[in-house]
C-alpha positions in Angstrom: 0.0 0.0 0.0 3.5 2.2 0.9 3.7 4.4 -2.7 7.3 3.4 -4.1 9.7 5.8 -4.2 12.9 4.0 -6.0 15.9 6.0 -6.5 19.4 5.1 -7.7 22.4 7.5 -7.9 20.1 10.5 -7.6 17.8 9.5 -10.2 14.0 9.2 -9.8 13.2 5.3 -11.3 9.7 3.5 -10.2 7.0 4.8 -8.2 4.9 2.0 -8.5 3.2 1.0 -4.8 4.2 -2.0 -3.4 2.1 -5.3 -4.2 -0.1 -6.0 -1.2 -3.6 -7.0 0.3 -6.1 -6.3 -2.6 -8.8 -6.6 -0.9 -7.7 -4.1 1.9 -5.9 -1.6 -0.9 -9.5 -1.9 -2.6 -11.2 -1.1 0.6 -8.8 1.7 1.8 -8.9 3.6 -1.4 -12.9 3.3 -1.9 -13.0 4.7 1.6 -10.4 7.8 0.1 -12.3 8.3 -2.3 -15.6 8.3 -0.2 -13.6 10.9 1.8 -12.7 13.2 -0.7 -16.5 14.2 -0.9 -17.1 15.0 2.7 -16.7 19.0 3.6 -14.7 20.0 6.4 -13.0 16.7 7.5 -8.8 16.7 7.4 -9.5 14.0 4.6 -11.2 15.7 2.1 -9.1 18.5 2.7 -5.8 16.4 2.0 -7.2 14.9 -1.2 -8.1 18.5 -2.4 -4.5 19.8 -1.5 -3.2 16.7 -3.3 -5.3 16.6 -7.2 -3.8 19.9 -8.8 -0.1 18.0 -8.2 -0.9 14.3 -8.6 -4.4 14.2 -10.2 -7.5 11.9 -8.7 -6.0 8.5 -8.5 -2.6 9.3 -7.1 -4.6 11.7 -4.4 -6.8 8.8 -3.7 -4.3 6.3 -3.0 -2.2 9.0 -0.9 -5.1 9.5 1.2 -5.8 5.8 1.4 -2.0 5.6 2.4 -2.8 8.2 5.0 -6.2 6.4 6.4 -4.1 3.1 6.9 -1.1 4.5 8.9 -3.9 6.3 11.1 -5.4 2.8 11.4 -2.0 1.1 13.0 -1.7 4.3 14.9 -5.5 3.4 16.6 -5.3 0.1 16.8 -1.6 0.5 18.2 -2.3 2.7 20.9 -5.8 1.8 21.8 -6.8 6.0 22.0 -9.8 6.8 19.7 -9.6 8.8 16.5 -10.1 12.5 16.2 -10.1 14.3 12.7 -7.7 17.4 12.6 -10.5 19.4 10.5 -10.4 20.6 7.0 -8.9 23.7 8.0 -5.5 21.5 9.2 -3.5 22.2 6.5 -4.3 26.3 6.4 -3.5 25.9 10.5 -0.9 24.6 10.4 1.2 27.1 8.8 -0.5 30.5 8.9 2.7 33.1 7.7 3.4 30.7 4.7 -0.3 30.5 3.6 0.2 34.6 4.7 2.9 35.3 2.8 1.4 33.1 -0.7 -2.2 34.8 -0.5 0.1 38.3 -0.6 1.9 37.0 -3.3 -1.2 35.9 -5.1 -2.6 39.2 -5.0 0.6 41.3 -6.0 0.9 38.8 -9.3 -2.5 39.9 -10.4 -1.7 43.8 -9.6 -2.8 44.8 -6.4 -0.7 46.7 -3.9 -1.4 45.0 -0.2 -0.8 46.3 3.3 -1.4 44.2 6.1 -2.8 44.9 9.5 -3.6 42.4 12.0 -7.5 42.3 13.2 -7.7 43.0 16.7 -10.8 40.7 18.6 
């Protein structure tokens, strides 16, 4: 289910995944794919991130790669699963997601200042 990533003297060969359970690579990427529908869920939100770059199957399997190493994690430690939310990935780093928004908006023209809001 691991995605391959063969490399020899600093060149990219293979990525062809690893030959494994069908049934459970079957299972694990209809449940990806189930995910990538849902809303606000860090699923969906990792499959969105992921198409533009690697297109609908590759995103799929990445998040079925993703929803069977949280799988060992829960059955490993025995604690329950809780979903980071679809707004993880903006979260996580706010000046990088910052600084590309500003960046976004200067390349189609606009001249941006920035002033934090105050609650």
């Amino acid at each position: 289910m691991a995605p391959g990533n063969k490399a020899r003297g600093g060149k990219r060969l293979s990525g062809k995944t690893t030959p494994g359970n069908k049934a459970l690579r079957t299972a694990l990427i209809e449940a990806a794919r189930a995910a990538s529908h849902s809303k606000n869920t860090y699923w969906g939100a990792q499959y969105r991130r992921l198409v533009p770059r690697l297109g609908p199957k590759r995103a799929a399997l990445a998040v079925a790669h993703s929803i069977c190493q949280r799988i060992g994690i829960v059955l490993d430690r025995g604690e329950p699963y809780a979903d980071l939310g679809g707004d993880y990935f903006l979260q996580r780093d706010q000046e990088a997601t910052k600084r590309k928004a500003l960046r976004s908006l200067e390349g189609l023209g606009y001249q941006v200042t920035l002033a934090s809001r105050v609650s």
